[in-house]
N, C-alpha and C positions, 0 to 999 in steps of 0.2 A: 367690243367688250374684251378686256386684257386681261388675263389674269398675272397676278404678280407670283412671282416662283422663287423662294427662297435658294440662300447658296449652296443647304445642302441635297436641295432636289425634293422631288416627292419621298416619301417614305414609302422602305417597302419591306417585306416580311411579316413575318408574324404581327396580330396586331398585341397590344398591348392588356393587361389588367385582366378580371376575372371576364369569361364567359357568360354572356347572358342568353346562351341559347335556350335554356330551359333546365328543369331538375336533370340530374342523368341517373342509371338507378343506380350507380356507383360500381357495378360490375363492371370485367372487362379493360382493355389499355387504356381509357381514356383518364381524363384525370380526376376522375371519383367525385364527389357532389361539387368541388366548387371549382372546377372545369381547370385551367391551365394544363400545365404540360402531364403526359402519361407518368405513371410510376408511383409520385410524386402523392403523397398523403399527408391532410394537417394531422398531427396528434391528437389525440383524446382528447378532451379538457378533464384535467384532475379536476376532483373532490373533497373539499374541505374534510379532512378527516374527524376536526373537531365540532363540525355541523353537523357530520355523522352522527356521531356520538354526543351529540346535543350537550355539548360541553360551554357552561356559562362562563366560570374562571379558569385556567392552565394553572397550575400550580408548578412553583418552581421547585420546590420538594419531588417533584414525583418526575426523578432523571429518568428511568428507562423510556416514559416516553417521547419528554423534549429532546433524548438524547439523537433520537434517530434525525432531525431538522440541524444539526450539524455536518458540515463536508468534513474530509479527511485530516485539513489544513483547520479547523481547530474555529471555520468562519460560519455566521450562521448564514442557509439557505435561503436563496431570494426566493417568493411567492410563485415564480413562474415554476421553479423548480423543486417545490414541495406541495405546491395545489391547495395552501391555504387562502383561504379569502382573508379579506383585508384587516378585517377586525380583529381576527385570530392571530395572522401575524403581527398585528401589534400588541397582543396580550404575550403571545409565542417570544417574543424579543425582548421584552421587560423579564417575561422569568427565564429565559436564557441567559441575559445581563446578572440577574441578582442569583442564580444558581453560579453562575464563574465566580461573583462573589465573593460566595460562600466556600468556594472552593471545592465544588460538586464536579463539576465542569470545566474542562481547560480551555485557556486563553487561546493557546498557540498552539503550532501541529511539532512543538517537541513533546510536547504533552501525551499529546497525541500519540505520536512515538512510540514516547515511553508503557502505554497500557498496551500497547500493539505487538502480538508476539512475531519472531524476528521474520518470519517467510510474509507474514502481512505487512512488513515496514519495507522489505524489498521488492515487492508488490506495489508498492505506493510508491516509486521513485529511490529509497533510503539508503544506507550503505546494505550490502548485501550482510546474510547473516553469517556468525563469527565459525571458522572450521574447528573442527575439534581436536586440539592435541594429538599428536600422532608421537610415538617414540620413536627417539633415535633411528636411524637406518643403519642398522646392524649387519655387515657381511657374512655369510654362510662360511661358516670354519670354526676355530676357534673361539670360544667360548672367552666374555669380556664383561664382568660384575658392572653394575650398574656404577657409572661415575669415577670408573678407570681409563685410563688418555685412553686414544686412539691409537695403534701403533704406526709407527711411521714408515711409508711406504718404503724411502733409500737408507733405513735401518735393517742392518743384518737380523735373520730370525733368530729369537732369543732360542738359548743353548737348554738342551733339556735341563731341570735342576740334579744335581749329582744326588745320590744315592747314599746315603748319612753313613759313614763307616761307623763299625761298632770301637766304642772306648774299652780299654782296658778296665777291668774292674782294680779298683787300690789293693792293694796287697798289703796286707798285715806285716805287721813286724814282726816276727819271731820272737819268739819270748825264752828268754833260758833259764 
């Protein structure tokens, strides 16, 4: 009896796929109810929000709450990562569609952008926000009215102004 033995040999290591040793109680390093490797946890499954709230039609009028099933970039969220079920998001996407429309809701992430005040827009990737005006840098000394040149460094220092002599008062004519 032979066995035939492939090129790259037995297999060895860990085996492969989910655990079926049995329930685990999830506490502890191992890998919590659906076995594989320690640490490692599936996520929750979301909850349709609008199954919650036993919601028949979305209305595309009513932005604060389609608004939050937008990303950043202006694109609408896939089901995995908003937790609604199937049907919702397909009601969810029609009034998300006919809300940009109408021009509720923006297209794109300049849009975006632009309702996003500046420390949130550089938060998201954006140009950083704008610095604010600082005046001139003024050296300590002399005193320089606003929007009078600079004086120039290889320029002699300007000469005190003289001191107004008094004028003669006119003198009258004599009279004879």
């Amino acid at each position: 009896m032979s066995q035939e033995v492939s090129d790259s040999g037995p297999r060895s290591g860990p085996p492969r796929g989910p655990r079926r040793d049995g329930p685990s109680s999830g506490s502890g390093g191992s890998g919590g109810r659906y076995g594989g490797p320690p640490g490692l946890r599936r996520p929750r499954r979301k909850v349709c929000t609008f199954c919650v709230d036993k919601v028949q039609k979305i209305d595309y009028k009513d932005v604060g709450r389609i608004r939050r099933f937008i990303s950043d970039r202006g694109k609408i969220d896939p089901r995995r990562k908003s937790g609604t079920c199937a049907k919702h998001q397909r009601m969810l996407t029609t009034a998300l569609k006919r809300a940009r429309l109408m021009a509720m809701l923006p297209y794109t992430a300049d849009h975006v952008r632009g309702l996003m005040s500046p420390q949130a827009r550089a938060m998201a990737g954006g140009p950083p926000p704008p610095k604010p005006d600082r005046p001139p840098y003024r050296p300590s000394g002399e005193f320089r009215p606003a929007g009078a040149p600079f004086p120039r460094r290889d320029a002699p220092p300007p000469a005190p102004p003289a001191a107004p002599t008094p004028t003669p008062a006119p003198s009258e004519p004599a009279s004879s």
